[in-house]
VOGU-3710 file (C-alpha; in Angstrom, 3 decimals, decimal comma):
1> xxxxxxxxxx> -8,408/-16,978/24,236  -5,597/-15,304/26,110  -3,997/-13,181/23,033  -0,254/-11,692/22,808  -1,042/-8,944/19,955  2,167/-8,187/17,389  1,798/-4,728/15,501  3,141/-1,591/14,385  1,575/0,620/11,886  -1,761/1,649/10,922
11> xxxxxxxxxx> -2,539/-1,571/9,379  -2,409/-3,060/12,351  -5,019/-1,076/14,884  -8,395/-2,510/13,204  -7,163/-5,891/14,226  -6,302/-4,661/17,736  -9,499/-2,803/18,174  -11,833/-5,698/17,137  -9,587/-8,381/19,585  -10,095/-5,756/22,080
21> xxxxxxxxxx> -14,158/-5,471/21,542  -14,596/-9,106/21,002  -14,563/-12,217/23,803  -11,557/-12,832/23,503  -8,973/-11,382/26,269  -5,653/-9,229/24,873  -3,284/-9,898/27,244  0,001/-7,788/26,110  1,032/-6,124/22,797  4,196/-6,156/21,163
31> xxxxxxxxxx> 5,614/-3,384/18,752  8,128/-1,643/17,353  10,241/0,999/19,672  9,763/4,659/19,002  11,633/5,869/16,412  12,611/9,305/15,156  10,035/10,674/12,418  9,171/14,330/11,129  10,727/17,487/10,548  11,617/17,882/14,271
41> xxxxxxxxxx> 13,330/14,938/14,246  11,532/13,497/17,497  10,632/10,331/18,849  7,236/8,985/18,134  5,329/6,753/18,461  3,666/4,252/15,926  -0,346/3,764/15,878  -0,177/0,344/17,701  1,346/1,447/20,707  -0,915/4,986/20,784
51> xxxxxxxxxx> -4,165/2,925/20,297  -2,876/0,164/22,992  -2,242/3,539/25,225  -5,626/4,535/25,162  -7,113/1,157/25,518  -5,249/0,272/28,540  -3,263/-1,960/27,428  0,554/-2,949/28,702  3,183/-2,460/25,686  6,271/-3,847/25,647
61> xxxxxxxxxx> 8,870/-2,829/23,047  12,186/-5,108/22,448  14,548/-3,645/19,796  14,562/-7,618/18,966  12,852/-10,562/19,763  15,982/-12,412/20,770  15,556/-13,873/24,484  12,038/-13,081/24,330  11,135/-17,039/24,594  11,045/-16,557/28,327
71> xxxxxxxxxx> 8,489/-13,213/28,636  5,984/-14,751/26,262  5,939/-17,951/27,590  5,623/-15,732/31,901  2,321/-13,944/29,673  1,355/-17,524/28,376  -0,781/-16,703/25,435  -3,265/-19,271/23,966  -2,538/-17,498/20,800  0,073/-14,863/19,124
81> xxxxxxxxxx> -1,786/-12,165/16,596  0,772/-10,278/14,545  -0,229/-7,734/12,052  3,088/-5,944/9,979  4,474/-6,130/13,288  8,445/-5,371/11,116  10,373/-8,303/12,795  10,825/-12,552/11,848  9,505/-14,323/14,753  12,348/-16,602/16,237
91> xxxxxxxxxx> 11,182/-20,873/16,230  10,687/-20,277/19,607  8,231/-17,694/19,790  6,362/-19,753/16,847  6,070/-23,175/19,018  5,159/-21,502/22,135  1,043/-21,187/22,074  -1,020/-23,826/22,045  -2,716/-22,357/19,270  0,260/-21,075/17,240
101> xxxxxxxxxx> 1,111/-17,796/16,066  -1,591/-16,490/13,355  -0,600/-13,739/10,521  -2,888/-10,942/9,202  -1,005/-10,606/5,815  -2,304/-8,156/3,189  -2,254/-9,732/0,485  -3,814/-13,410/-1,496  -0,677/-15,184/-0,550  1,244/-16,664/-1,648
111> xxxxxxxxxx> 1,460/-13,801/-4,020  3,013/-10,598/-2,839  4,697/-12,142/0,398  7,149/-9,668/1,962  7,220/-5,453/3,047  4,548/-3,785/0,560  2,180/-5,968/-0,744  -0,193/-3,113/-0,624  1,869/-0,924/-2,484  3,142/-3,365/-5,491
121> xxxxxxxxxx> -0,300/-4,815/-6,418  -1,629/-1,239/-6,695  1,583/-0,047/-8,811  1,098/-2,877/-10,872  -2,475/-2,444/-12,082  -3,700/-5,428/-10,559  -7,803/-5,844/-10,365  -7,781/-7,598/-6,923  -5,925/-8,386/-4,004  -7,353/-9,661/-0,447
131> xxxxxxxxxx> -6,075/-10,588/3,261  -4,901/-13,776/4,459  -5,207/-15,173/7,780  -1,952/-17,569/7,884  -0,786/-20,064/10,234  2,798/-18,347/10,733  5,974/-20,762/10,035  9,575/-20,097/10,030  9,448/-18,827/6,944  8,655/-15,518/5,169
141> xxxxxxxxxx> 4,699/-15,417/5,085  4,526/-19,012/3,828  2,743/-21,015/6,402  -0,612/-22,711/5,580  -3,316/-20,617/4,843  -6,066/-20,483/7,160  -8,666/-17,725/5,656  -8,709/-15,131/2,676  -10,830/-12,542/1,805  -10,860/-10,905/-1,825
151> xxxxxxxxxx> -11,283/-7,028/-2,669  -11,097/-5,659/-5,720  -9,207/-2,627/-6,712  -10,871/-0,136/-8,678  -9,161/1,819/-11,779  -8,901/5,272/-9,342  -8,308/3,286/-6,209  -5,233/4,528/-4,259  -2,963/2,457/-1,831  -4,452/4,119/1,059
161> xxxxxxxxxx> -8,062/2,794/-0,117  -7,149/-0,252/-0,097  -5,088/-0,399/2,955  -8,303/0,953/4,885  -10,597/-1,532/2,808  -7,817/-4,713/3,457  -7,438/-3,656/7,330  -10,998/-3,572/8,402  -11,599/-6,780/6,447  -8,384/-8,629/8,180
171> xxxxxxxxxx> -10,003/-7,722/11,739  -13,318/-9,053/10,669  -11,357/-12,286/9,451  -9,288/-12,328/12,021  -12,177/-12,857/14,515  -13,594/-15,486/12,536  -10,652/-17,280/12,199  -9,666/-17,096/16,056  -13,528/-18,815/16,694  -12,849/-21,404/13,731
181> xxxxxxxxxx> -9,518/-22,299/15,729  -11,177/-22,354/18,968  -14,058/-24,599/17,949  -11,742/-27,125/16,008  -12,929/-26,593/12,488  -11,668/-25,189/9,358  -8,718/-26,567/7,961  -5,504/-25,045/7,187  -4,347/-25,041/3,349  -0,261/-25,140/2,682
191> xxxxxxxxxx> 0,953/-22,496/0,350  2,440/-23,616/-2,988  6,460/-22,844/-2,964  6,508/-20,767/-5,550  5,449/-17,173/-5,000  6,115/-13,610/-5,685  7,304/-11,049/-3,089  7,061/-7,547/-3,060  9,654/-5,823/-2,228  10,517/-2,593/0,499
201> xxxxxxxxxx> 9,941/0,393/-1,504  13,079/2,621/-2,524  13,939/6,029/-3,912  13,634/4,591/-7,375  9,778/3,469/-6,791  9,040/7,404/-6,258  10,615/9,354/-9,215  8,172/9,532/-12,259  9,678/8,469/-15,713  7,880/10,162/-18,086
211> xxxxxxxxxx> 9,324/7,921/-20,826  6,700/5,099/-18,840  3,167/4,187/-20,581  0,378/6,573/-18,960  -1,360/3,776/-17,401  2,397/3,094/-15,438  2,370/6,273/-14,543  -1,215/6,381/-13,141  -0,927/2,968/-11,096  2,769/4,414/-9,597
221> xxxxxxxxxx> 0,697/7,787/-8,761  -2,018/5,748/-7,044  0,250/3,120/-5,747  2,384/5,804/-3,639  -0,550/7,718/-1,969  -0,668/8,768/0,687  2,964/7,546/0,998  5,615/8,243/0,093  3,759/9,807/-2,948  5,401/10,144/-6,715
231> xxxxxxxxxx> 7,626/13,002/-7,445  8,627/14,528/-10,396  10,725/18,172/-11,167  9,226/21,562/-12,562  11,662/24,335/-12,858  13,636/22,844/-9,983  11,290/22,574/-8,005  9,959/18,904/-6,546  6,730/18,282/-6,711  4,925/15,446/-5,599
241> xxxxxxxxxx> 1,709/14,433/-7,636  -1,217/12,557/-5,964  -3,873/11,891/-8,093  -3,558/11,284/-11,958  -6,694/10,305/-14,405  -6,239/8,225/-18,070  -7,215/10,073/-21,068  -7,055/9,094/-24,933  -5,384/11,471/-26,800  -7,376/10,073/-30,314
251> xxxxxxxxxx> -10,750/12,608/-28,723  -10,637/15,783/-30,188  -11,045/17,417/-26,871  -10,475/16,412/-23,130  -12,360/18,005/-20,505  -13,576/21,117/-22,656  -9,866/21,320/-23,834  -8,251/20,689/-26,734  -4,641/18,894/-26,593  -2,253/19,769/-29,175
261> xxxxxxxxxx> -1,742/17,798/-32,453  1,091/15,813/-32,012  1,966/11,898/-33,423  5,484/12,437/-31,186  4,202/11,084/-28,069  6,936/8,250/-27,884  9,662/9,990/-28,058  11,828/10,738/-25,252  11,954/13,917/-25,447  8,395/15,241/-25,495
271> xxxxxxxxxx> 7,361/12,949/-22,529  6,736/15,237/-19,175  5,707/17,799/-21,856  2,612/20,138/-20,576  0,388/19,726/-24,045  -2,569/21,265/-22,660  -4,675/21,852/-19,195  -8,198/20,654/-18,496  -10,581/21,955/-15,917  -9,115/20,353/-12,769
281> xxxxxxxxxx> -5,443/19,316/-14,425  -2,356/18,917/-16,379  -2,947/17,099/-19,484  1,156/15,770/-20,184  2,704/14,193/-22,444  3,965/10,123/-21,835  5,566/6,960/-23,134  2,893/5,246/-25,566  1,274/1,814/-24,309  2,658/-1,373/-25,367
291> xxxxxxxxxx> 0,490/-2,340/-28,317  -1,337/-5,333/-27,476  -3,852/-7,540/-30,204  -5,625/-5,781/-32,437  -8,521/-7,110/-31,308  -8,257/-5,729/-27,362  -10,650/-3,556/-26,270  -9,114/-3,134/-22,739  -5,630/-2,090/-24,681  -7,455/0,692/-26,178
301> xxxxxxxxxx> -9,766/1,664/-23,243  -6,299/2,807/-21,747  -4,917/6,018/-21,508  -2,349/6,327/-24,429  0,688/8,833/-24,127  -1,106/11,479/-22,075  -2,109/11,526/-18,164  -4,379/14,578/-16,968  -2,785/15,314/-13,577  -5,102/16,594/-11,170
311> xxxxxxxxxx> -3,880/17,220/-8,016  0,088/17,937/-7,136  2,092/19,442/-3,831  5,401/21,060/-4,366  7,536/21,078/-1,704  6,875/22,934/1,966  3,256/23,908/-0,035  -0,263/22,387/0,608  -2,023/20,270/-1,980  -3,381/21,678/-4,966
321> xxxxxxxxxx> -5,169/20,755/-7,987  -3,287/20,588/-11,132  -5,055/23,268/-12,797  -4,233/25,904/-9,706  -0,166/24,645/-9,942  -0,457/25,644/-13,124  -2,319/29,182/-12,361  0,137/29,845/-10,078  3,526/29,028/-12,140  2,175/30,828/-14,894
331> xxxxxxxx> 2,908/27,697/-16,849  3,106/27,238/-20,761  2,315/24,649/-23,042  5,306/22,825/-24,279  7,371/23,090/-20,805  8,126/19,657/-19,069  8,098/18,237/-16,348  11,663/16,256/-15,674
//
């Protein structure tokens, strides 16, 4: 096939890499302009269009894909590959291969259609998500589903995991899908209507509430790295905290360390509370866990108002475990974090 490839990010370049290695011939790529990034405040470029660089490829970068009927159909793909490429595809652009235009979407659609599927499932505890190969429609990442592939996310797992894990399987699916399509087999599957989106991530995702259940505090810690990471406050100070583990404050001792007595854990204002330190972290205090049935083990296997917090950054400093923050800010038990 003659291939037009559609990407921006990091997500995308397995895909790219694996269209670029296989038979099939990549005949342009699309992506989103330069855009200012950093402390310096300069242009840069994303990962598509430095991979494409290197590869030889010709990029092309519209602000939109208005008008852009005419250049795709001068290229005259057999097929349109887009992976996160950040922009809705215009009717046009959707009719024009004979093929049609085919999705790499991050997620088991038709749950978590939308910006940050990789993200939300992560924050939200979930036990699996996958890739979908889609046939792409006018609508947000609800056209018929031509391939999925399942993964499933551990209890330590963070987003950037599971992005790696998701991309190299969507450029292995990818491949088999474009073969399928050649070859005239397969079938494509409509997506029910109903679905649930997740959503572009905002300043609200990132700041810890302490008042939260440990385990919500773990998945948003987990969720967020490597980006944009989950902050909290320390004498003023941001800090950013990366990696979190679940502990059950009913053991007499955690890590060689034992936690305070306290039956207070719930309320508001112990939670962020330093109650002791363990030998890589923070053991702090949180919101207590929903109580589920008495009779659920996996509501008591959970970590229940404390997190050990293992490795933080405060601002303009390197990464650090949790027990060298502490070393270094000459911390004391009973001071909080906010």
């Amino acid at each position: 096939m003659r291939i037009v490839f559609m990407g921006t990010p990091d997500f995308a370049v397995p895909a790219l890499v694996t269209l670029v290695g296989s038979e099939h011939e990549v005949i342009g790529v699309l992506c989103q302009p330069d855009r200012v990034a950093g402390r310096g405040k300069k242009e840069r470029a994303c990962s598509v269009k430095e991979r494409s660089l290197a590869l030889g490829l010709p990029v092309f970068q519209p602000e939109t894909l208005k008008g852009a009927e005419g250049f795709l159909t001068e290229l005259a793909p057999d097929c349109i590959v887009v992976a996160a490429y950040g922009q809705i595809l215009p009717e046009g652009i959707l009719a024009a291969p004979r093929y049609g235009c085919v999705n790499v979407h991050a997620s088991l659609l038709p749950a978590y259609r939308g910006a940050a599927p990789i993200h939300r499932a992560v924050m939200n505890g979930d036990r699996e998500t996958g890739v979908t190969i889609m046939r792409m429609d006018k609508g947000l990442d609800t056209g018929d589903v031509l391939a999925v592939e399942r993964v499933c996310i551990g209890p330590e797992a963070t987003m950037g995991e599971i992005h790696d894990e998701l991309a190299a399987a969507g450029a292995r699916l990818l491949l088999e899908t474009l073969r399928d399509l050649e070859r005239g087999v397969g079938a494509a599957k409509p997506q029910p209507p109903e679905g649930t989106y997740a959503a572009k991530l905002g300043a609200d995702d990132e700041k810890i509430q302490w008042t939260r259940p440990a385990s919500v505090i773990h998945n948003q810690i987990r969720g967020l790295n490597p980006w944009p990471g989950a902050y909290t406050w320390f004498r003023g100070e941001k800090v950013k905290i990366w990696r979190s583990r679940l502990v059950r404050p009913e053991y007499a001792q955690v890590n060689d360390v034992v936690l305070e007595n306290s039956e207070s854990g719930d309320a508001q204002g112990c939670c962020g509370r330093l109650v002791g330190i363990s030998a890589r972290g923070l053991l702090c205090r949180t919101g207590q866990e929903e109580k589920a049935d008495a009779g659920c083990v996996e509501n008591e296997a959970v970590g229940e108002g404390v997190l050990e917090i293992l490795e933080v950054q405060p601002a303009g400093k390197k990464r650090m475990s949790g027990r060298d923050f502490y070393n270094g800010r000459a911390m004391e038990t009973g001071e909080c974090f906010t």
